[in-house]
N, C-alpha and C positions, 0 to 999 in steps of 0.2 A: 938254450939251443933249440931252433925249432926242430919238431920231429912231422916228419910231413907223414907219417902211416902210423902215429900216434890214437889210438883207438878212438879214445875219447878226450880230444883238443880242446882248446879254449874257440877256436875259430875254423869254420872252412869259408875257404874261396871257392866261388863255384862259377867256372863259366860252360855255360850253353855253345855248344860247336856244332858245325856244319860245313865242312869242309872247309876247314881254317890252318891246312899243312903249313901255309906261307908264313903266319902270324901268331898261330898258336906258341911255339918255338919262343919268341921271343915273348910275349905275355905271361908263358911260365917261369920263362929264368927272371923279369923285372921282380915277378913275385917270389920265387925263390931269398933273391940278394933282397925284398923286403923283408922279408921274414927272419932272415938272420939278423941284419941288422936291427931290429924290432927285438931279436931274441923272445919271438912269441908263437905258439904252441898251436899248428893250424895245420891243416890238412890242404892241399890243394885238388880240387872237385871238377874232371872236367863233363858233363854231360852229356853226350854225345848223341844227335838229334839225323844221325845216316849215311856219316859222313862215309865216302866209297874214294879216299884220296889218302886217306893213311894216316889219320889226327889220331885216331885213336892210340896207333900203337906210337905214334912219337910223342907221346902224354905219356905212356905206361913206362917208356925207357927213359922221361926226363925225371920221371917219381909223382908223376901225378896217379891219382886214384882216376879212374877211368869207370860211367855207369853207362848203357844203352836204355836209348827211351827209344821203342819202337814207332809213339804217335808222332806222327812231325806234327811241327809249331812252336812257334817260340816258349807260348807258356806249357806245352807240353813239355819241352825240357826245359825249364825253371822247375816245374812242379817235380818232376822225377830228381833232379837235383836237390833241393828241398827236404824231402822225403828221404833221400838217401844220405843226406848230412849226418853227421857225429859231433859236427862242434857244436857249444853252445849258442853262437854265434855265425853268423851264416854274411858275407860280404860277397856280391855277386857283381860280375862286370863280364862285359863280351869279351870276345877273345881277337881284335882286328885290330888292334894296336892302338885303339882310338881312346881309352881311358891310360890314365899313368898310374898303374897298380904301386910306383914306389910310393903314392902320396896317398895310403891309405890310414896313418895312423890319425890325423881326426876323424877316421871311420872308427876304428878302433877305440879311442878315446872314449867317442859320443856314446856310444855302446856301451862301455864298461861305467860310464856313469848313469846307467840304467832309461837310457832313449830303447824305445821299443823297435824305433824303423828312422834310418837317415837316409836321407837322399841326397847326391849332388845337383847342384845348378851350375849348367854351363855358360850360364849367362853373366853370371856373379864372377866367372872367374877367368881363366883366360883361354882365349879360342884360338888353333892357328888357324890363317889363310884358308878359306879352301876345306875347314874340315866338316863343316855342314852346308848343305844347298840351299843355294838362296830361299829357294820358297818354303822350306823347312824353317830355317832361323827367323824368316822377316813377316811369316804368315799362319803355315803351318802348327807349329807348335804353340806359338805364341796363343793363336787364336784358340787351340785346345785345351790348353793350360789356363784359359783363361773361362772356358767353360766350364772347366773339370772343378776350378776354383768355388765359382758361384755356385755348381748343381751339387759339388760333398764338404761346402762350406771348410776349406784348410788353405792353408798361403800359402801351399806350395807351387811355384814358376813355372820349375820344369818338370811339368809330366811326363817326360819321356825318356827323361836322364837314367839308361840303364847301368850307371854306377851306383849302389844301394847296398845298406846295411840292415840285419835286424837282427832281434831273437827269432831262434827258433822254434821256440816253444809259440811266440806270438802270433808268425807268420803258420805258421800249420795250425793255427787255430780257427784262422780264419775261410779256411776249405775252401781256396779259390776253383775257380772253374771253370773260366778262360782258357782258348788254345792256341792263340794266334797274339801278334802283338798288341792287343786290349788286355794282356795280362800286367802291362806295367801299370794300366790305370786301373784297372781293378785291384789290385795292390792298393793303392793311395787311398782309393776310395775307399775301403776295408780298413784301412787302419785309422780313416781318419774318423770312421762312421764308430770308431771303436772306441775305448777307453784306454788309448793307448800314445804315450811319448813319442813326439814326431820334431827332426831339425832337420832342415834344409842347410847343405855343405858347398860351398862354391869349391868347383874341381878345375883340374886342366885338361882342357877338351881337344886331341889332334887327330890330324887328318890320317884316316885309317890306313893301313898300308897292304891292304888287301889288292889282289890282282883280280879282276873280274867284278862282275853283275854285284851289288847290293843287295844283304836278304829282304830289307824294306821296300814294299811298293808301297809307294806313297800315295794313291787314291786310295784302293783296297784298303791298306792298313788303316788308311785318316777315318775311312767309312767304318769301319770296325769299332777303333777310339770312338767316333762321335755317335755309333749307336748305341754304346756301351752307357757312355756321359749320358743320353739322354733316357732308356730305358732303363737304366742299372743291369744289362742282363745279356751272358756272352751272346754272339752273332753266330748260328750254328748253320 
């Protein structure tokens, strides 16, 4: 039976929020009904990055563990989430309804046969309609993915795919330091620059069900990624 305030679990879930009342809800219960089903020993981690709309306390009453990161930025709450895990095992995904946390056990799997860090690819697997922007899907990532490739030398497609698995022990070894979304490729780039088990997971990718604005801005953010790829070193 899974125990979701089980001290020290086999896994946390951990997602980054920011005013996600809408979607948050439903990203917790798909993982809830995972977890039983799975009959597997995991905490649910939500991070919360300032949110002033009520996520936090509708996380505390569904039985989520709830942490405050004062820095905003994406990798600021990855890193405080992180850092605050218990499980050995650490499976991070947003919270906008756009990853399907029921299809996490080849995250799990890969993981328990001793991979250090998985990542999904949404390209390998199936996309709905409408869930990524054109210039995103057909330019954007492609093209980044495809730098991040050549300059930390690893196959991995999609650099940006925020459904991800690792050790914990792995990931906090590698003292990331990114605060903004250049924290997913500096991730890659650190594990891949490492000595450590890496597989690429084709996921199901849909269109988020969020009401309002996108946390990504896609100049901003792409300039961040590609100063990163090209110096190795956050954009402060």
């Amino acid at each position: 039976m899974n125990q979701v305030s089980n001290y020290n679990p086999e896994f946390t879930i951990l997602m980054p929020c920011l005013n996600e009342r809408r979607t948050l809800p439903l990203c917790i219960r798909e993982i809830q009904n995972f977890l039983s089903d799975a009959d597997l020993s995991a905490e649910i981690l939500v991070a919360d990055n300032g949110s002033t709309d009520g996520s936090p306390a509708i996380a505390r009453k569904m039985g989520a563990r709830v942490i405050s990161v004062a820095r905003q930025g994406y990798g600021n709450a990855l890193t405080g989430g992180i850092n605050a895990a218990r499980g050995r095992y650490i499976i991070m995904g947003d919270c906008d309804y756009s990853y399907d946390f029921s299809g996490l056990q080849p995250f799990v799997d890969t993981l328990r046969e001793g991979y250090d860090f998985v990542v999904g690819n949404r390209f390998s697997g199936t996309m709905e309609k409408h869930a990524m922007p054109f210039l995103h899907r057909y330019l954007g990532i492609p093209v980044l993915s495809y730098l991040g490739r050549k300059r930390f030398h690893t196959f991995i497609y999609d650099f940006h795919c925020g459904l991800r698995g690792f050790s914990t022990n792995a990931i906090r070894s590698l003292h990331l330091q990114c605060t903004g979304m250049e924290f997913a490729t500096e991730m890659i780039a650190g594990f891949a620059n490492g000595n450590h088990e890496i597989k690429e997971l084709p996921i199901n990718f849909r269109r988020d069900k969020r009401k309002g604005a996108s946390h990504l801005r896609t100049f901003s953010d792409g300039v961040r990624h590609l100063y990163f790829i090209v110096c190795k070193k956050p954009l402060n």
